[in-house]
N, C-alpha and C positions, 0 to 999 in steps of 0.2 A: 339609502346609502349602502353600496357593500360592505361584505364583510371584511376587515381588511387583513383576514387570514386568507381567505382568497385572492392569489396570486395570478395577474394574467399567465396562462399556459399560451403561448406560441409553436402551431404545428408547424413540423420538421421533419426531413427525414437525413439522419445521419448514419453510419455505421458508426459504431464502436465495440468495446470489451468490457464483458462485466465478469469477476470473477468470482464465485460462488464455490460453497463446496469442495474448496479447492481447484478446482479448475478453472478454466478460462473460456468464456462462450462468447462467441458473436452475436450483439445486438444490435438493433436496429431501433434510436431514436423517434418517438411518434409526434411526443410533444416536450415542452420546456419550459420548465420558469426560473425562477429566481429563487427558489426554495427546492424545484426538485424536478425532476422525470420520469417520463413513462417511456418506457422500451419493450422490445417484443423481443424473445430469442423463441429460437425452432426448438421443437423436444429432440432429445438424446439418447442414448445410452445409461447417461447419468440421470437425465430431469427427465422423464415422460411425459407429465403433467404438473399443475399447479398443487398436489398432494405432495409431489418432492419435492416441493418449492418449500412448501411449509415444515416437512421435517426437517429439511436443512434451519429452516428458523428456529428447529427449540436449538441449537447450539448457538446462535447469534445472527440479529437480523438486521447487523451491517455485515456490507459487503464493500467492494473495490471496484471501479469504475474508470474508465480511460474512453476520451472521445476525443480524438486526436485532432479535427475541423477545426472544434473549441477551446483548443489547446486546456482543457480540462481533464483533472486526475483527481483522484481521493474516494472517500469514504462516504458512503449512500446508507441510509437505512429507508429496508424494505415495509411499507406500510398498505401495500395493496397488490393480490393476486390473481388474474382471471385467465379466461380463455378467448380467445377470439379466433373461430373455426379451429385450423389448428397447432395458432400459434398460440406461446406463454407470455401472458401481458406483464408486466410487472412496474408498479408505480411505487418510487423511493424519494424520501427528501434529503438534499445534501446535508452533511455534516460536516468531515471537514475537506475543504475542497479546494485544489488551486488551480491558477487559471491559469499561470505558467510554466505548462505540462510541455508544448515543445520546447522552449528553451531549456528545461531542465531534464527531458528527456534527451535533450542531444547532449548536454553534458553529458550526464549519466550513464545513459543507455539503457539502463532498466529501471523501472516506477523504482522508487523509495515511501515504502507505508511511514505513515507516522508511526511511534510505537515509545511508549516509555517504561523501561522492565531494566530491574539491574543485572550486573552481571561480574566479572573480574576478568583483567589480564595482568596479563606477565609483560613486565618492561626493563633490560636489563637488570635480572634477578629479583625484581622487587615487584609484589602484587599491591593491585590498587582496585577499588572498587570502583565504576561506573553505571553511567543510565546509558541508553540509548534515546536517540534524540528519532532518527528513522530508521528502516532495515528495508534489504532491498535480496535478492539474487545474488547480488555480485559482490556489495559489501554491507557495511554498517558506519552510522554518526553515532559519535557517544562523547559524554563529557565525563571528566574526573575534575572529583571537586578541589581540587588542590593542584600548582603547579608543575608542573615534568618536563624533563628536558628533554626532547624528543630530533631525529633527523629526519627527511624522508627517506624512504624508502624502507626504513628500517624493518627489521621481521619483527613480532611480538606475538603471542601465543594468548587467547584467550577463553574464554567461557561464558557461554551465555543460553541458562536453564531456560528460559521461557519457548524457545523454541529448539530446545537442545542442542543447541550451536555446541563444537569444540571443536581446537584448531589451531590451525596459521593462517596471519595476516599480516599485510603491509601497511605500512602509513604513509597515506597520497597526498595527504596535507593536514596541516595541526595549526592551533591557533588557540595563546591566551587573553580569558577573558578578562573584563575590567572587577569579577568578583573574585579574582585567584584561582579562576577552576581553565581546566586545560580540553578544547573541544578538536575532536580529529576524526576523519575518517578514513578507515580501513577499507581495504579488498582482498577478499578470501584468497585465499592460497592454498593452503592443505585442510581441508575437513575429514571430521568422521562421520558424516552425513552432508549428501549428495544434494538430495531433495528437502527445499525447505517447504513444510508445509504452511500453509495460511501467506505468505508472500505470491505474488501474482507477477509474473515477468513484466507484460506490458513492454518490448522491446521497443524501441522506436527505430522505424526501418530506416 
C-alpha cells in the first residue's frame, strides 16, 4: 500500500514567477501535485547557486509563487534544493494557495499576499486600529473592529509598522460586517517609501 503522503507528482512544463529574496525570478514548472512543486530557475546575480538558496532560507523558507496557466498564486515553503547541470531545482509544498489567481489578478492587477499585522489610520480626525487581511504593491485590505462611516473615494492617512508603510490612501470599497467591524480596501496614494519590500508585483499583463 502507499504511503499516502505520497502524492502523485504530474510532469509539466509551465512558466511562472517565484519570488524569493525579494525579487522576482522566472521559473519553469518540472512537475506538480496536489501538496507541492518542483521548479527550476537559472542562476543570477542574486542566486548563483543552491548555497544562496539556502542562506536566503535562514530568514524564511516561504516564499511567493505565481503560475499564471494555473490560475495559481500564494505562498510555497521551500523543502528541497539541488542542481541539475546548471540549472537551480527547487521543490516547495503549498501552504496557502489560491486557484483564483486570473480572476483575481484581473481585478487587482497586482498579487495580494495574505498577511495579518496591525497598524492605524486616520479617518476624518479619529485614529482606529486595524489588521490587515492582504497587502499587495498597490494597496491594502484591512478590517476595523468596530463600525465607520466611510465614502468612497475618500483620502485617509495611515500607518503600517510591519512593513514600514506611511502615507495616503483612498478607499475603493468598504463593507460592514455581521460582527460590527468594518472591512475596506485601500490604494496608495502618497508614501514615504516607494519600494515595498517582501510584496512581490506578480502583474498580470
Amino acid at each position: 500500500m502507499p504511503n499516502s503522503r505520497q502524492y502523485y507528482r504530474k510532469k509539466i512544463s509551465l512558466n511562472g514567477l517565484l519570488f524569493i529574496g525579494g525579487i522576482e525570478h522566472e521559473m519553469q514548472v518540472k512537475n506538480l501535485s496536489i501538496s507541492g512543486v518542483l521548479v527550476a530557475i537559472d542562476p543570477s546575480a542574486d542566486i548563483v547557486d543552491e548555497r544562496d538558496v539556502f542562506l536566503l532560507l535562514r530568514q524564511s523558507s516561504l516564499v511567493d509563487i505565481y503560475i499564471e496557466k494555473l490560475n495559481l498564486a500564494g505562498e510555497a515553503e521551500i523543502v528541497r534544493v539541488d542542481m541539475d547541470d546548471k540549472r537551480i531545482l527547487i521543490g516547495m509544498e503549498f501552504k496557502q494557495i489560491s486557484y483564483d489567481a486570473e480572476n483575481l489578478l484581473y481585478k487587482r492587477k497586482a498579487y495580494r499576499k495574505s498577511m495579518a499585522a496591525p497598524g492605524q489610520i486616520l479617518i476624518a480626525e479619529k485614529f482606529y486600529d486595524f489588521m490587515t487581511r492582504n497587502v499587495s504593491v498597490d494597496g491594502l485590505m484591512i478590517r476595523i473592529p468596530e463600525h465607520v462611516d466611510l465614502q468612497m473615494n475618500m483620502q485617509v492617512e495611515f500607518k503600517f509598522d510591519k512593513l514600514h508603510l506611511y502615507g495616503e490612501s483612498r478607499v475603493v470599497w468598504f463593507e460592514h460586517d455581521e460582527n460590527g467591524g468594518t472591512l475596506l480596501g485601500l490604494e496608495y496614494l502618497h508614501m514615504d517609501k516607494t519600494n515595498i519590500n517582501g510584496i512581490p508585483r506578480f502583474y498580470h499583463q
